[in-house]
Structures are given as C-alpha cells and as structure tokens.
Z-matrix of the N, CA and C atoms (Angstrom, degrees):
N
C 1 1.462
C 2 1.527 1 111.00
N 3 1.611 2 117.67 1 -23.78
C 4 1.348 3 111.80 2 -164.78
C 5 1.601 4 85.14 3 -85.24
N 6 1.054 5 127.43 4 -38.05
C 7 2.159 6 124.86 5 177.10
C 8 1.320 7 95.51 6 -45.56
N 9 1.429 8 130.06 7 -76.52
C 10 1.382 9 141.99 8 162.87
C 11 1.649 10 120.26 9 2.58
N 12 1.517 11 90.36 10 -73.58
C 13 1.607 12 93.46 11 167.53
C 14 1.168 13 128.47 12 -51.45
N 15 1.865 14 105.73 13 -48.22
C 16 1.638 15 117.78 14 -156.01
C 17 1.798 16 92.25 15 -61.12
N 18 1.452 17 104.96 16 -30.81
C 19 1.404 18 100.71 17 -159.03
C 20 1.458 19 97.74 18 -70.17
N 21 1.314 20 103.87 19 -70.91
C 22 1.615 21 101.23 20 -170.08
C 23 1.420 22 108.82 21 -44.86
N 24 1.271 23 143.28 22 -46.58
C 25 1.612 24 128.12 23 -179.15
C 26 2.247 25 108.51 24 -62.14
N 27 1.744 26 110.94 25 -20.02
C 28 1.444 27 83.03 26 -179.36
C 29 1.505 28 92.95 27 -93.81
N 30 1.916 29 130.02 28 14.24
C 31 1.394 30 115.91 29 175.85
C 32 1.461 31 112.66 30 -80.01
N 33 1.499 32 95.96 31 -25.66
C 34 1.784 33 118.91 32 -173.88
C 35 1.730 34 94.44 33 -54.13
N 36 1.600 35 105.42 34 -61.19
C 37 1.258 36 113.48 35 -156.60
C 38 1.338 37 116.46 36 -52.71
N 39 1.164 38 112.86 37 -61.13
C 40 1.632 39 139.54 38 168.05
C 41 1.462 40 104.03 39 -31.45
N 42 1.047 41 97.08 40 -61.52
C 43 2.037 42 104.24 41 169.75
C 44 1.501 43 124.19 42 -45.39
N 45 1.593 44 99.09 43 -48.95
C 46 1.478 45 93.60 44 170.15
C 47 1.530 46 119.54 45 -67.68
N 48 0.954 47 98.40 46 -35.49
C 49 1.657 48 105.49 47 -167.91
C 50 2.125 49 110.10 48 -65.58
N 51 1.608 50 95.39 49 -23.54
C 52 0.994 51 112.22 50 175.79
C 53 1.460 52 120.00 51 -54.09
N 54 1.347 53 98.06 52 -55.78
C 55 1.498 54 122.16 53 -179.67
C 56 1.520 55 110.54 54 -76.55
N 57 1.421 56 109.79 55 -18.11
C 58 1.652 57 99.67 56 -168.80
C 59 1.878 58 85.17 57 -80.78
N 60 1.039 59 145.19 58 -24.38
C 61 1.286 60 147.76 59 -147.84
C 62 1.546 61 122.47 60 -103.56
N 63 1.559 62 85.25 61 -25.50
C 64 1.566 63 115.72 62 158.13
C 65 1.453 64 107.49 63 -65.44
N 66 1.237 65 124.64 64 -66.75
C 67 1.488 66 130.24 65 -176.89
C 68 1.613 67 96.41 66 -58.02
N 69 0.987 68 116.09 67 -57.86
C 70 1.756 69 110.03 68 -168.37
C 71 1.984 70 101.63 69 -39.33
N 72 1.303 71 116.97 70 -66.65
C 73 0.801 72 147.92 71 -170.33
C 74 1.675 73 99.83 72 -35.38
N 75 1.773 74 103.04 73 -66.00
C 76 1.920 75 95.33 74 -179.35
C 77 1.229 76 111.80 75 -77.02
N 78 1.969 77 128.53 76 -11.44
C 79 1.159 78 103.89 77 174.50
C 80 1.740 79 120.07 78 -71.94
N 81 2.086 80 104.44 79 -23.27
C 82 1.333 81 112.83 80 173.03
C 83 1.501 82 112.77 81 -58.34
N 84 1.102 83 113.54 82 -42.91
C 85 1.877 84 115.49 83 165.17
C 86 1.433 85 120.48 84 -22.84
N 87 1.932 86 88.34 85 -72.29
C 88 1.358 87 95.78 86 -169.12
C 89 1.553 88 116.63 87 -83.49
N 90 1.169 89 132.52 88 -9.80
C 91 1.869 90 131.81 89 138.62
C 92 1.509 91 110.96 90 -49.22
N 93 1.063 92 128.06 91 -48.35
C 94 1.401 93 117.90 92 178.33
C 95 1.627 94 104.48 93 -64.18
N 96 1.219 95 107.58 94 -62.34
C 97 1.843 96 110.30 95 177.69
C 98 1.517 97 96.59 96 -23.93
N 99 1.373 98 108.84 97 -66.04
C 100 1.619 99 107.63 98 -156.90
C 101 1.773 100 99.96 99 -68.71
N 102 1.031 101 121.79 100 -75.03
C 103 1.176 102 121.38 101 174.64
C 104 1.959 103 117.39 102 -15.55
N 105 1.210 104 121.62 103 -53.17
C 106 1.323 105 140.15 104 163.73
C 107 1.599 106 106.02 105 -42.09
N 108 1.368 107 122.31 106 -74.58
C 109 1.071 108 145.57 107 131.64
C 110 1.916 109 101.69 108 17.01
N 111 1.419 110 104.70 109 -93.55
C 112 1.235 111 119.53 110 -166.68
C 113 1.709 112 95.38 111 -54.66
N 114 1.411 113 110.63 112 -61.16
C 115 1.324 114 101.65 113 -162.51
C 116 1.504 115 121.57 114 -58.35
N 117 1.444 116 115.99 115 -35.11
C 118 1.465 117 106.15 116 156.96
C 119 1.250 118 142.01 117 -49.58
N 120 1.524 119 109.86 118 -36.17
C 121 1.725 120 115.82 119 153.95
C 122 1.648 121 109.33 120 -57.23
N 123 1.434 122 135.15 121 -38.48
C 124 1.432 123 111.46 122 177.05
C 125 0.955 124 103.97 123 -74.27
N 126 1.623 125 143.64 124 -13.11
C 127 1.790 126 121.36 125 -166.09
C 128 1.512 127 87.78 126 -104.74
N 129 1.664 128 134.51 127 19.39
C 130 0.759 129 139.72 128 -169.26
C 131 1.683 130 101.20 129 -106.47
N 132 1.740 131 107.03 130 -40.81
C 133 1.536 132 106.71 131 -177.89
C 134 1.284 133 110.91 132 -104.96
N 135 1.952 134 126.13 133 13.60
C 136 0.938 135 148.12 134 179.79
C 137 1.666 136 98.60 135 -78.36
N 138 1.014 137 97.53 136 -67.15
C 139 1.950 138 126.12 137 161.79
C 140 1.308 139 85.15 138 -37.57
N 141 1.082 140 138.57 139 -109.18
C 142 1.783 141 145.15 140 -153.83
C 143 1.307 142 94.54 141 -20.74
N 144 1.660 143 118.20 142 -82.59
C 145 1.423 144 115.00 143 -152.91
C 146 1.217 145 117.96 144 -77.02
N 147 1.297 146 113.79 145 -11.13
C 148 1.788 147 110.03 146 155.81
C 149 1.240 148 97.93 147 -64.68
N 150 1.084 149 159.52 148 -140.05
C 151 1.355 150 173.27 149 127.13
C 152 1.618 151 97.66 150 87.76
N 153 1.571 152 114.61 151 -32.46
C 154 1.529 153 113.27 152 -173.75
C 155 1.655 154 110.09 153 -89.75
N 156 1.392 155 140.26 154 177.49
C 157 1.265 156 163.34 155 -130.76
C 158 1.994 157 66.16 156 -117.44
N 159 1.433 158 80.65 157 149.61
C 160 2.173 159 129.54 158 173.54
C 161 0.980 160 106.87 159 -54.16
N 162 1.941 161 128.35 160 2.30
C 163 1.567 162 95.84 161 -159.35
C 164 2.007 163 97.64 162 -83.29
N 165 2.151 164 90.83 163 178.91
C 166 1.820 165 79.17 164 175.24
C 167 0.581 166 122.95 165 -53.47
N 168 2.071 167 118.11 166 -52.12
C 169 1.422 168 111.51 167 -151.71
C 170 1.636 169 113.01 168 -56.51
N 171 1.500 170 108.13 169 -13.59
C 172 1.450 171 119.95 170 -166.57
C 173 1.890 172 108.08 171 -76.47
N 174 1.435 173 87.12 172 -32.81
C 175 1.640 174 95.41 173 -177.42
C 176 1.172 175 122.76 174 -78.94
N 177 1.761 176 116.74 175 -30.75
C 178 1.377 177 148.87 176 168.40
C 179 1.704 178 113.17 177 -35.55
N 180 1.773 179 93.58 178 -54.02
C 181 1.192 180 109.87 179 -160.75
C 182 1.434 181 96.49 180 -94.97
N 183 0.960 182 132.96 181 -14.32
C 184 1.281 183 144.85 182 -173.58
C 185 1.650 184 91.85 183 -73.48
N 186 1.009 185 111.85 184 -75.17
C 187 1.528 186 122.07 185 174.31
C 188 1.436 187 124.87 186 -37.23
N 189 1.614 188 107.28 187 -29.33
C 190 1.238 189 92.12 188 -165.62
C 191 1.563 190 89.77 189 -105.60
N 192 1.192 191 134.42 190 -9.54
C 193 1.206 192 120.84 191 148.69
C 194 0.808 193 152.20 192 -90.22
N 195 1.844 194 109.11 193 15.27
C 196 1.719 195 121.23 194 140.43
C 197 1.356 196 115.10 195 -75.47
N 198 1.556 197 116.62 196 -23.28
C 199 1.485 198 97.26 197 162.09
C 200 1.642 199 147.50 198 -84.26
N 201 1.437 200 80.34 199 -1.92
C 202 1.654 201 104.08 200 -179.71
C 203 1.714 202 109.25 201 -79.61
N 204 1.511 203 93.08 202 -42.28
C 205 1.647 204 103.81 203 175.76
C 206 1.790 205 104.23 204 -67.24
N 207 0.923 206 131.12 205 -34.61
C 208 1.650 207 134.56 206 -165.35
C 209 1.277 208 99.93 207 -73.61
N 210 1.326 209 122.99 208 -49.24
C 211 1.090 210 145.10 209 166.58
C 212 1.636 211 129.46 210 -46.14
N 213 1.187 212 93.17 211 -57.53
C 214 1.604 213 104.55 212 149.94
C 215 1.699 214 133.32 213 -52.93
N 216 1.323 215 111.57 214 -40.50
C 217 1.266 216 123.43 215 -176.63
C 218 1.357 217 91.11 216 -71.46
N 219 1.448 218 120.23 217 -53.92
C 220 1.711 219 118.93 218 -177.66
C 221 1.479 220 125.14 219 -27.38
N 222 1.575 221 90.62 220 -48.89
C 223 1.720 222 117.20 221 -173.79
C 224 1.912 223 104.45 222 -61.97
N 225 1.170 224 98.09 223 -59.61
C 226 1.463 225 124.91 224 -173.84
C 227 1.744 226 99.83 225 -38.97
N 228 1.566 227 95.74 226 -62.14
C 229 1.559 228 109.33 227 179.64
C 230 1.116 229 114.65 228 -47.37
N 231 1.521 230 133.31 229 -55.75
C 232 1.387 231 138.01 230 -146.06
C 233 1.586 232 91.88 231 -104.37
N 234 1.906 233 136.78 232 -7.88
C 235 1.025 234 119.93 233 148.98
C 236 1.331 235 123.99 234 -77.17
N 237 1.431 236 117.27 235 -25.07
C 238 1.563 237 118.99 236 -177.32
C 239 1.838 238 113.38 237 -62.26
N 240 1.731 239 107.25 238 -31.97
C 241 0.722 240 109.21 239 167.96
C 242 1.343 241 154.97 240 -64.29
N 243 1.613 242 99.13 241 -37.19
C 244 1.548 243 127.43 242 166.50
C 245 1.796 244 95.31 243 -73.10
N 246 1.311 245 131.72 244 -39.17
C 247 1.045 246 111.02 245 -161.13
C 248 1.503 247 105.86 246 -78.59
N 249 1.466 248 116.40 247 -0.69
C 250 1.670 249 115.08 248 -173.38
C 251 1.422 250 97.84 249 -94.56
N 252 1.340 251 104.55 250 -45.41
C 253 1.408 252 107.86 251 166.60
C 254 1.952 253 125.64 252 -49.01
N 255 1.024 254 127.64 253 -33.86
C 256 1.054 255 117.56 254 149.01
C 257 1.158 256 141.16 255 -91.65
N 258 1.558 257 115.21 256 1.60
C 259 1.498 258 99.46 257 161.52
C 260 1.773 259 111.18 258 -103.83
N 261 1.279 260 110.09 259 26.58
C 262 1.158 261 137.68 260 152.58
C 263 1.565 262 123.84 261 -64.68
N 264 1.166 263 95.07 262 -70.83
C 265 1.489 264 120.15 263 154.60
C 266 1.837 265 111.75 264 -41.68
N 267 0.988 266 110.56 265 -91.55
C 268 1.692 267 116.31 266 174.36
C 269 1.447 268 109.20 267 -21.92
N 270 1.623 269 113.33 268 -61.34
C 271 1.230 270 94.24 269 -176.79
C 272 1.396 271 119.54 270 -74.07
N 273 1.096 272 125.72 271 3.67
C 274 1.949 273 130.04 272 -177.50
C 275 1.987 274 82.81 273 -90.29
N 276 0.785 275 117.95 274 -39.47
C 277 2.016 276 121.37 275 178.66
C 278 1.240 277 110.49 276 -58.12
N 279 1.191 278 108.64 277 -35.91
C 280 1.700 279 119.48 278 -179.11
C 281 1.255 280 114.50 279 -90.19
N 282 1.260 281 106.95 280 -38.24
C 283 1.657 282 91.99 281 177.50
C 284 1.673 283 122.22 282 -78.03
N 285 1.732 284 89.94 283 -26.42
C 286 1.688 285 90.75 284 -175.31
C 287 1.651 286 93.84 285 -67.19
N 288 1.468 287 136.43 286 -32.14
C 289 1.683 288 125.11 287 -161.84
C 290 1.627 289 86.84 288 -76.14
N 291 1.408 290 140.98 289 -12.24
C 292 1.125 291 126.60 290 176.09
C 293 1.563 292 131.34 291 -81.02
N 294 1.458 293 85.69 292 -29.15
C 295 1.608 294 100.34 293 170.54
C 296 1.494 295 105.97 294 -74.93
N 297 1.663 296 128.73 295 -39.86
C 298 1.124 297 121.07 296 -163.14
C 299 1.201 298 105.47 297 -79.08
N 300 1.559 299 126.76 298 -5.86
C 301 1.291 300 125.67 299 -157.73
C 302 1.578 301 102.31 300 -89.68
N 303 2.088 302 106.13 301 -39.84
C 304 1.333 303 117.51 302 -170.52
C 305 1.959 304 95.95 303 -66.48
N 306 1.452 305 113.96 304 -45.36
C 307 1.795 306 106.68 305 -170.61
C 308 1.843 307 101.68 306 -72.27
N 309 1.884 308 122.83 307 -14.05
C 310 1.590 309 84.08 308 157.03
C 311 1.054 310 110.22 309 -78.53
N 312 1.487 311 140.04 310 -72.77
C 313 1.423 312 132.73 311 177.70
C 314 1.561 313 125.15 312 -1.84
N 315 1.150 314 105.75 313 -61.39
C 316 1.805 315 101.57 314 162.68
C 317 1.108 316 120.35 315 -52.60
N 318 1.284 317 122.52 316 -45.19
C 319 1.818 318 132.84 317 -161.58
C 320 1.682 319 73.02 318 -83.74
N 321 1.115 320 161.05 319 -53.59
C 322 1.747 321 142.27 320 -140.96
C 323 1.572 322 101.63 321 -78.73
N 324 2.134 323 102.74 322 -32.84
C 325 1.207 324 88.39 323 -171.41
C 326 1.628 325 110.77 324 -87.38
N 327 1.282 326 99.48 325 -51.23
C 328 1.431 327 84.16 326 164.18
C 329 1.529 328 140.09 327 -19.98
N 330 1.422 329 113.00 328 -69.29
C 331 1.574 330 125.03 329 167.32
C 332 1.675 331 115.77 330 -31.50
N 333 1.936 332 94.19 331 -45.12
C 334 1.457 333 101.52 332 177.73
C 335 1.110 334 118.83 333 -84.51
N 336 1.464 335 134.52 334 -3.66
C 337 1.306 336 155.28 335 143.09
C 338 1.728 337 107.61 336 -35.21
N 339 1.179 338 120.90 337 -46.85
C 340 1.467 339 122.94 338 -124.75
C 341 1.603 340 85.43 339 -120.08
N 342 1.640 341 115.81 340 -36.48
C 343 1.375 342 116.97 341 175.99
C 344 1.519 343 112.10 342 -62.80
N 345 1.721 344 111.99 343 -44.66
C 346 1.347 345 95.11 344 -172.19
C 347 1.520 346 112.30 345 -80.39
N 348 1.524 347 116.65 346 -19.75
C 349 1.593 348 101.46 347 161.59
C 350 1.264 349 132.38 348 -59.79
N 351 1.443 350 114.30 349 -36.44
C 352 1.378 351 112.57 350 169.67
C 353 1.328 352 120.07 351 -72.20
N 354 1.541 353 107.15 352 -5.94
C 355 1.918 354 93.68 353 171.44
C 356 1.478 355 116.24 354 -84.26
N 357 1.945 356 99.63 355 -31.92
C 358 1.319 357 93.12 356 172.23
C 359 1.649 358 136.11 357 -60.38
N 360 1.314 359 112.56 358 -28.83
C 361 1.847 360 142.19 359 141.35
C 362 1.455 361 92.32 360 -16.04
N 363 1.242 362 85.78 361 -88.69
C 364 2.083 363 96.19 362 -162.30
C 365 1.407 364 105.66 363 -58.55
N 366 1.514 365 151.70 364 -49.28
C 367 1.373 366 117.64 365 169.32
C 368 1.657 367 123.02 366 -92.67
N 369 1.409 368 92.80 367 25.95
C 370 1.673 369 100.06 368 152.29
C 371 1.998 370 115.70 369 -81.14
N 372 1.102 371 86.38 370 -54.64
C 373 1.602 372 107.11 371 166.67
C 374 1.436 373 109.33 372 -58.74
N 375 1.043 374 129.08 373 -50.71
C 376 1.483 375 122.47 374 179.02
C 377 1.779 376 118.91 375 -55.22
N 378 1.523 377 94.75 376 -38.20
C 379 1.106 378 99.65 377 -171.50
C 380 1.853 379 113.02 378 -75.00
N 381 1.693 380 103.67 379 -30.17
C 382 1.706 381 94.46 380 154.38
C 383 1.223 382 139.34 381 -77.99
N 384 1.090 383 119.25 382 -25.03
C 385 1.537 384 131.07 383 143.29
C 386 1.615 385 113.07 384 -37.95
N 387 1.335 386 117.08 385 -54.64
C 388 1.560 387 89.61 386 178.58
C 389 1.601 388 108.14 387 -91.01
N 390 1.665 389 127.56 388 18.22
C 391 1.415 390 111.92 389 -169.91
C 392 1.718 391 86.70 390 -106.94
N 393 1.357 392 131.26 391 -23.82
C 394 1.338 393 136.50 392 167.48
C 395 1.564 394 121.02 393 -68.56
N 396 1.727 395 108.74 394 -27.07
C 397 1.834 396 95.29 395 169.49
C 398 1.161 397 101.29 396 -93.16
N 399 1.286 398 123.25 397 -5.10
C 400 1.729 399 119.98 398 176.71
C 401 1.949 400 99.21 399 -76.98
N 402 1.470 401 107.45 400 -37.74
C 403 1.751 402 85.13 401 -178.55
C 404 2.077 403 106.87 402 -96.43
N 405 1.365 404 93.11 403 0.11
C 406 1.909 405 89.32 404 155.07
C 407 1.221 406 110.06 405 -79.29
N 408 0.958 407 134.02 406 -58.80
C 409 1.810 408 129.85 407 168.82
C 410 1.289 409 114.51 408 -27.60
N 411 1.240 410 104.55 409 -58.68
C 412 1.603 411 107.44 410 -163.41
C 413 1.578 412 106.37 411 -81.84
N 414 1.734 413 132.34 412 -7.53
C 415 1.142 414 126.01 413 163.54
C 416 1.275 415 101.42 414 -84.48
C-alpha cells in the first residue's frame, strides 16, 4: 500500500505538472496571437510609409518600424520555440503517467492475483480445520 500511495501521489504530481504546461502553452498561443497581431500592423505601416513621399519624419518612422517588426519576429521566434519546447516536455509527462499507469495496473493485478490465492489458502485450511475437530470429536 505504501508503493500504492508513492505511486498515486507521483501520478498526482505528473498531472499537475501536466496541466501547469498546458496553461503555459495557451497562454504561449495567445502571446504569439498578439505578437502576430502587432507585427502585421507594422508591415501594415511599413506599407503606408513606403507608399508615402521621402520626407524624414517619413523615413524615421519608416525605420523605426522595421525595427519594431525585426523585433517582433525575434519575439515570435524565441516563443515558437519555448512553445515546442514545452509541448515537448508534456508529451515526455504523458508518456511517463502512461508508463506509470501500465506498472500500477500490473501491481493491482498482481495484488489481485495474490488475494484470490490466498483466499483459496484460507478455505483450504478452513476446510481442515473443520475435518480435524470433526476427528477430535469423534476420538
């Protein structure tokens, strides 16, 4: 029973961790969403000020919203990455709760293996126990 436990509390654990990685994962979604989001509005005012007249402020801004977009892609990158990276992770979480799931299953049947032999034991035994006070009686 104490295997029993240990297991079910590291199945608990694994589980949480499961779920904490899950959440990581749609909040990485929805940062990328937004991020995506943003960067299409700069190739959006990238578009504008190409399309507009040479002046600086035009070039200025031009500039600084190729660096906002570069910048963005950066972000994008190093979330796509972490986000592969954890469902990397998740699935190494999932498979280990799968393995642990197949060694309780064995250990349940086993155990349940071992109960019904030992019951057959005990009214094997019972049954000489009462065929032995039956020949104490009768001596």
């Amino acid at each position: 029973s104490k295997s029993s436990e240990e297991i079910k509390q590291q199945n608990s654990e694994l589980s949480e961790k499961v779920h904490s990685l899950v959440s990581q994962n749609s909040a990485m979604k929805l940062d990328m969403e937004d991020l995506h989001k943003k960067l299409e509005m700069a190739e959006l005012m990238i578009q504008q000020f190409s399309n507009q007249a040479g002046s600086l402020d035009a070039n200025q801004q031009l500039q600084m919203a190729l660096e906002e977009k570069a910048s963005l892609e950066t972000q994008v990158a190093q979330l796509s990455e972490s986000l592969h990276q954890l469902q990397a992770e998740r699935d190494q979480y999932v498979e280990k709760l799968k393995e642990e799931r197949s060694i309780w299953q064995q250990r349940v049947q086993q155990l349940s293996e071992q109960v019904h032999t030992m019951a057959e034991e005990k009214e094997k035994h019972m049954a000489q126990i009462r065929e032995l006070e039956a020949s104490v009686t009768e001596l």
